[in-house]
N, C-alpha and C positions, 0 to 999 in steps of 0.2 A: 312613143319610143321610135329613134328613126331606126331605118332598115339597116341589117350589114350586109355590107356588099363581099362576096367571095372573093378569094385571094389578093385580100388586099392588107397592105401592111402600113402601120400609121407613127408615126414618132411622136410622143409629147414633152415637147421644150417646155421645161420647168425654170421660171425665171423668179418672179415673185407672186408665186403661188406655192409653195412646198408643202402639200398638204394632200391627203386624200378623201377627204371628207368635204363634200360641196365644193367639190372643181367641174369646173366645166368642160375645161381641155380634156381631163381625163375619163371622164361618164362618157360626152362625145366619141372620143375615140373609141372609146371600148363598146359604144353601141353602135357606133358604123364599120368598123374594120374586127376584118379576123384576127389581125395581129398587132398586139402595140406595142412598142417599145417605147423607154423613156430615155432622155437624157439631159443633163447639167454641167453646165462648161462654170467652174471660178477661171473668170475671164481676168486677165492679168493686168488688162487697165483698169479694172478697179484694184488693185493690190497694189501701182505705181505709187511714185514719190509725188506728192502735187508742189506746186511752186513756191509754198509755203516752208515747205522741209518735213514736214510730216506724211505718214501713209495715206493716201485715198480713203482706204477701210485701216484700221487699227485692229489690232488683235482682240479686243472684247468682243468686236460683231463679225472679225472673221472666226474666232471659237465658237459663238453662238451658230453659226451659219454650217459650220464641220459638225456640229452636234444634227442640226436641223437635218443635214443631206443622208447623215447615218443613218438617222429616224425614219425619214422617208421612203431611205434604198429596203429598209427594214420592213414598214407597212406595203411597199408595193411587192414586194417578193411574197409577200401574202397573197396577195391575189395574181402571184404569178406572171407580173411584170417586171422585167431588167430594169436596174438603171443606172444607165452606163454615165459614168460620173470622168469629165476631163480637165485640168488645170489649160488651157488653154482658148483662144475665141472660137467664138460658134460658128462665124465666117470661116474658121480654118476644118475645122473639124465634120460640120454639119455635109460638104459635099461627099467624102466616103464614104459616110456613115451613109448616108442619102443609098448612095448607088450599092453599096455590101446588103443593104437589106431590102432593096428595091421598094426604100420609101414612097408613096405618091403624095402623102400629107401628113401636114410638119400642125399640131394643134398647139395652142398655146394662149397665154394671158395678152391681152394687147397693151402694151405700154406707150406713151407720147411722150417723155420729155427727152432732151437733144439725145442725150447718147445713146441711151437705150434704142431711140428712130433710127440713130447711123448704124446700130447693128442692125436692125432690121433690115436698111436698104441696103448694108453689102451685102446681108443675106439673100433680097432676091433678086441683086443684079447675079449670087453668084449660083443660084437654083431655079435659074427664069420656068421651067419646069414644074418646078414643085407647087403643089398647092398650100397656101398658109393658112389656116383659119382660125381666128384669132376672137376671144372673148373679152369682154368688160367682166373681170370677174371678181375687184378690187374694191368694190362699194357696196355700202347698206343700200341705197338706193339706185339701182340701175341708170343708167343714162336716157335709156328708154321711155322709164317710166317717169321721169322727174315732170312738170309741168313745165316746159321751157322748150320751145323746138329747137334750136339754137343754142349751141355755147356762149355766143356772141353775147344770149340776155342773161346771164347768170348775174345778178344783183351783187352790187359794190361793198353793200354791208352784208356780215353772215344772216343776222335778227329777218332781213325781209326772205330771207333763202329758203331759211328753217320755217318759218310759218309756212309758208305757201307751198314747201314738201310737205309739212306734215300734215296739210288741208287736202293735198291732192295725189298724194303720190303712198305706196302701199309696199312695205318689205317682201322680196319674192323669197317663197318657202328653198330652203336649202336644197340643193339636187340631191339625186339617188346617189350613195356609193358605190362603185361598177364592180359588177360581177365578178368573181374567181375566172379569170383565163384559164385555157388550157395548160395543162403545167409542160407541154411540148416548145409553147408559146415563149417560154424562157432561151435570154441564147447566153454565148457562153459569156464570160464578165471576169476577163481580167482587171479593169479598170479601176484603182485607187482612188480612194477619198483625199486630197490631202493632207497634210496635219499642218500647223502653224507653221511652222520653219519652212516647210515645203514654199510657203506662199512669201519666204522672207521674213516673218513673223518671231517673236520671242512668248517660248512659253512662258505660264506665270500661274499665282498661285489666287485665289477666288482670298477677297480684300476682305475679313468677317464683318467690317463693319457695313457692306455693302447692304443695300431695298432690294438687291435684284439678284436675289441667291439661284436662280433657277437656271436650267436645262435650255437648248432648243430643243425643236423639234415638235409635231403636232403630238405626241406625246405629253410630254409634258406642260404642255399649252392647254389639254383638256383638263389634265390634274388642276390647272392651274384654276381654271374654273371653276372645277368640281368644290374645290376646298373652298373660295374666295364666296361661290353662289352656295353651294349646300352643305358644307360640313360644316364653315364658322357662322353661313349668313352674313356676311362683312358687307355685303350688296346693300341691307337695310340699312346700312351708316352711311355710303358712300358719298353722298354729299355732303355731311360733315367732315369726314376724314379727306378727303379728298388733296386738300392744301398741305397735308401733314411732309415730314421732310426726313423722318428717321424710320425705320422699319419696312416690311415688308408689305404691310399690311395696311398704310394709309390709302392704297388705291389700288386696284383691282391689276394693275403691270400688264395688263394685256397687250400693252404699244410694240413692244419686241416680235412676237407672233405675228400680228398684224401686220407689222412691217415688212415681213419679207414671205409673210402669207401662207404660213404653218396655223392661223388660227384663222376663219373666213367671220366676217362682221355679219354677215345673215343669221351665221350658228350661235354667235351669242346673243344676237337679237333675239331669236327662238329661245334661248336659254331663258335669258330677263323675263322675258313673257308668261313662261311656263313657269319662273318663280314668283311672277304676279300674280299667276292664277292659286299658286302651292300655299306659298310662305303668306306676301304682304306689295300690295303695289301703292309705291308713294316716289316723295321729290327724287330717293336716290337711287332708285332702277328707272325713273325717268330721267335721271341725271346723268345715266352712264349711256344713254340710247343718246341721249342731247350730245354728248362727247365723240359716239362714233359719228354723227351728222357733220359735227365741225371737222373730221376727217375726211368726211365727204365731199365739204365743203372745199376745201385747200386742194384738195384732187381737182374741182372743176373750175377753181380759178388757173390752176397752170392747164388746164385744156381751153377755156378762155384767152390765158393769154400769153401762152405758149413759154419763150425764152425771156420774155421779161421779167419774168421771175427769178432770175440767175442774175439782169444786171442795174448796174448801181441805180439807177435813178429807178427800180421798179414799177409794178405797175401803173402807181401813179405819175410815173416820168417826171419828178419832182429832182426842182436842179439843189441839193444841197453841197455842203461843204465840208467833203469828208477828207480826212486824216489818213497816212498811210504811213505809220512809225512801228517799225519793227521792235522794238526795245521797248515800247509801249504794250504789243502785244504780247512779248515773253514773260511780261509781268502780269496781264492777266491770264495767260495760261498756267504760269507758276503757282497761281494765286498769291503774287505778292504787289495786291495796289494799296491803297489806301482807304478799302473797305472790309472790312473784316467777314460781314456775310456774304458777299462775291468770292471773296477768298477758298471761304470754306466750300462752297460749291464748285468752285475749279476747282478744286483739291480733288474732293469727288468723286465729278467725271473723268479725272487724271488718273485715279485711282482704281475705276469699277466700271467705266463707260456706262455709267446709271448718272441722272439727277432729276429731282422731281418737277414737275409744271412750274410752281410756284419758283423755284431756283433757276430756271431757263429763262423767265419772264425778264427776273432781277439781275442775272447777267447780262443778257440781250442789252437790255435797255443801260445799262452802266455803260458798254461797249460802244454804243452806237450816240446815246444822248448826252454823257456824262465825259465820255474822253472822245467823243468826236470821228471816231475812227470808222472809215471802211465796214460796211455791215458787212459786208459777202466773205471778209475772213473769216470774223465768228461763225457763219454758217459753217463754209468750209469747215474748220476746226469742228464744230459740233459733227459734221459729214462722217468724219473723219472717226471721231471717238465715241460716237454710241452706239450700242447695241443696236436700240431701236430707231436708228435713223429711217425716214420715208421721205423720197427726194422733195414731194407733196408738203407735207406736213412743217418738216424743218425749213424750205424756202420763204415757205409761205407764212411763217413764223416770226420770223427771222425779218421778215419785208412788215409786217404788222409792229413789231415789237421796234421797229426802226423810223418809224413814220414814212414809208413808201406803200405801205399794203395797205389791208383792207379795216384799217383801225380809224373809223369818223372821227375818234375824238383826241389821236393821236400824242395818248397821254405817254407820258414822262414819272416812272415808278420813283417814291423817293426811297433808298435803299433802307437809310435807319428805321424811318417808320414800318417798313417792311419787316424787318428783322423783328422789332420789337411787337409787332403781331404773330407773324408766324413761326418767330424762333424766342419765346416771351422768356424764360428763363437759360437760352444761352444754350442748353443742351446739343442742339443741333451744330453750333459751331465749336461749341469745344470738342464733340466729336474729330472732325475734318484739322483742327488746327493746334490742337495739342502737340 
C-alpha cells in the first residue's frame, strides 16, 4: 500500500471508468492523499451534430451514461467522496476547480485515441503544474503484462495474439475497493447531472421489444452478472446462445458496462473463474473470456496504430473504391434496402441503440461490400447510436468487417444465407418489420 502524504488533496477524473470497484485512479488516490475529490465533465463535443446530420452520441447511450454518473455520484458518497458532475470541457473547468481545492494531482484512466489525447494535451498545456497520473485500467490484460515489448509487434491476425497471451501473460487480481473517507472529506455539491434535453437530447420511452432492457450504472452491471452467472447459469450455454438475435438472454450484454467502464473485465474474469470452480468450466465460460481477449485485442491495434483506424484506407492502407451516396445511406439507416434481414437490424438499432454481434457483422458487410459505400459512415452512425459503443471495438470492427483491418481472409457475408441460419423461421425479422 503506498504511503499518504499529509495535506494533500487529489481529483479523480472519471472518464471511461465509472465504477468503483477495481479502479485504479480511485484506490490510488485514496491511498496517497488525505483528500479526494472526484469529477465528470459530459463534454459537449461529444453531444455535437457530426457532418453526417446526426448526434455524436444519441440519446440511448447519453441515457445510459445519465443513469451510469447517478450510480456512481451515489456509490462514491458511500465512501464519502464528492462528485462534482459538469456539462461542460475538462480544459474549461479542471483549472478552478484545480486552484478552489488546491489540487496537486489529477488520477485518472489513460486513454490514446485522437480526441480523448487533445483533451489531454489542452489539459496540460493549461495545468503545466499539476501532476497527471494516469492508469491502463481498460484491459483483461495489462499492457505490462502481455508478451510484446512494443506495440509496434502486436500480431496482424487476433488467432496468433490470443495464443501467445494466453501461453504467457496472467489476469491481474481486481484492486482493493478504497476505504470510507473522512465524511469532513465531502465538500459542498451544487452540481447537476444533466438529463437528456439538457444535452439537446429527446426523451423517449424504453422499445419492449428491445435485448437490452437494462440500467447503467455499476449497479446494475453487477446484477446484471449476478443473474446472467448465478441465478439462471446462462454462462453454461453461452457459446451456444451466443449468435441468438431476440431476447435478452442470448448473451451475457456486458458490452454497455464495459464500454464506458461501469463494469471492469478483470471482475468478470474473477467472476467466470470462481463459477468454474462452483458450477461447471467448459467451451462457454472459455468463450466469454475468449470475447473479452478480442476486446483487448482491438484496444492494442488502435495503440499499434494509432489514427489509422479512423481513415478510409485503414490499417491495411488498402486503395479501394468507395462510394459516398447520401440517399444510399438513408436507406440503410431507414432500413429500407433491398434486404429484408439488414432491414430489420437498422430498425433495431434505430429503435433501442442495441443490436446483436451476428446483426453488426451482416450490416457492416452489406454497407461496405454489397453497396460499396464509405465504411467510416457506418461506423460513425453505429458511434452515434449504441449504447455500447467503444471507440476500440466499433473502429476496429468496422475496418475488419470492410476488408481494411485485421480480417486474413477478408470474407464477404452472404446476407440470405445468414438469415436463414440465424433467423431460420423468420421470427427475428417479423419482430423489427412488422
Amino acid at each position: 500500500m503506498s504511503k499518504k502524504q499529509e495535506n494533500t488533496a487529489a481529483l479523480v477524473w472519471f472518464t471511461k471508468d465509472l465504477r468503483v470497484r477495481d479502479n485504479h485512479s480511485l484506490m490510488k488516490a485514496s491511498e496517497e492523499n488525505e483528500m479526494v475529490i472526484a469529477a465528470y465533465c459530459f463534454d459537449p463535443r461529444q453531444f455535437a451534430t457530426t457532418k453526417y446530420g446526426f448526434k455524436k452520441t444519441e440519446k440511448y447511450r447519453a441515457k445510459f451514461l445519465i443513469e451510469t454518473i447517478e450510480n456512481l455520484r451515489q456509490n462514491l458518497e458511500k465512501r464519502n467522496i464528492s462528485l462534482l458532475v459538469f456539462y461542460e470541457k475538462p480544459e474549461v473547468i479542471f483549472p478552478n476547480l484545480i486552484k478552489k481545492y488546491q489540487i496537486s494531482s489529477v488520477y485518472c484512466q489513460r486513454e490514446w485515441t485522437s480526441e480523448e489525447s487533445q483533451v489531454f494535451k489542452n489539459l496540460h498545456q493549461k495545468l503545466p503544474n499539476c501532476t497527471f497520473i494516469e492508469y491502463y485500467d481498460q484491459f483483461l490484460f495489462h499492457p505490462d503484462d502481455i508478451p510484446y515489448n512494443d506495440f509496434s509487434n502486436i500480431p496482424k491476425i487476433f488467432t496468433n495474439f490470443r495464443k501467445k497471451v494466453e501461453a504467457n501473460a496472467e489476469v491481474r487480481k481486481c484492486g482493493a475497493t478504497p476505504e470510507i473517507q473522512q465524511k469532513s472529506n465531502l465538500v459542498e455539491n451544487q452540481t447537476k447531472i444533466p438529463r437528456l434535453t439538457d444535452l439537446g437530447l429527446e426523451e423517449f420511452e424504453l422499445d419492449e421489444r428491445t435485448a437490452f432492457p437494462f440500467n447503467g450504472g455499476e449497479d446494475a452491471a453487477e446484477a446484471r452478472l449476478k443473474n446472467y452467472f448465478w441465478e439462471t447459469e446462462n454462462l453454461k450455454n453461452y457459446k451456444e446462445t451466443r449468435n441468438g438475435m431476440l431476447g435478452e438472454d442470448y448473451s451475457s450484454k456486458f458490452s454497455a458496462w464495459l464500454a464506458n467502464g461501469s463494469l471492469s473485465p478483470r471482475y468478470i474474469y474473477a467472476e467466470v473463474k470462481k463459477f468454474e470452480t462452483e458450477i461447471t468450466a467448459n467451451e462457454s465460460t472459455y468463450w466469454l473470456v475468449f470475447e473479452l481477449l478480442w476486446r483487448d485485442y482491438f484496444k492494442y491495434v488502435s495503440l499499434k496504430h494509432g489514427s489509422k483506424i479512423f481513415q478510409l484506407k485503414g490499417i491495411l492502407e488498402k486503395d479501394l473504391n468507395w462510394n459516398n451516396d447520401s440517399e444510399i445511406f438513408k436507406k440503410w439507416i431507414n432500413g429500407k434496402t433491398e434486404e429484408r434481414f439488414v432491414n430489420a437490424n437498422m430498425r433495431e438499432i434505430a429503435a433501442t441503440g442495441f443490436m446483436s454481434n451476428r446483426g453488426r457483422q451482416n450490416v457492416n458487410s452489406y454497407w461496405a461490400k454489397e453497396l460499396l459505400q464509405d465504411w467510416r459512415m457506418g461506423a460513425a452512425y453505429f458511434e452515434s447510436m449504441l449504447i455500447d459503443y467503444d471507440v476500440h471495438s466499433n473502429w476496429g470492427n468496422w475496418m475488419y468487417n470492410s476488408g481494411v483491418g485485421n480480417d486474413p481472409r477478408d470474407r464477404k457475408f452472404n446476407i440470405k444465407k445468414q438469415a436463414e441460419r440465424y433467423d431460420e423461421d423468420g421470427k427475428y425479422q417479423d419482430t423489427w418489420l412488422q
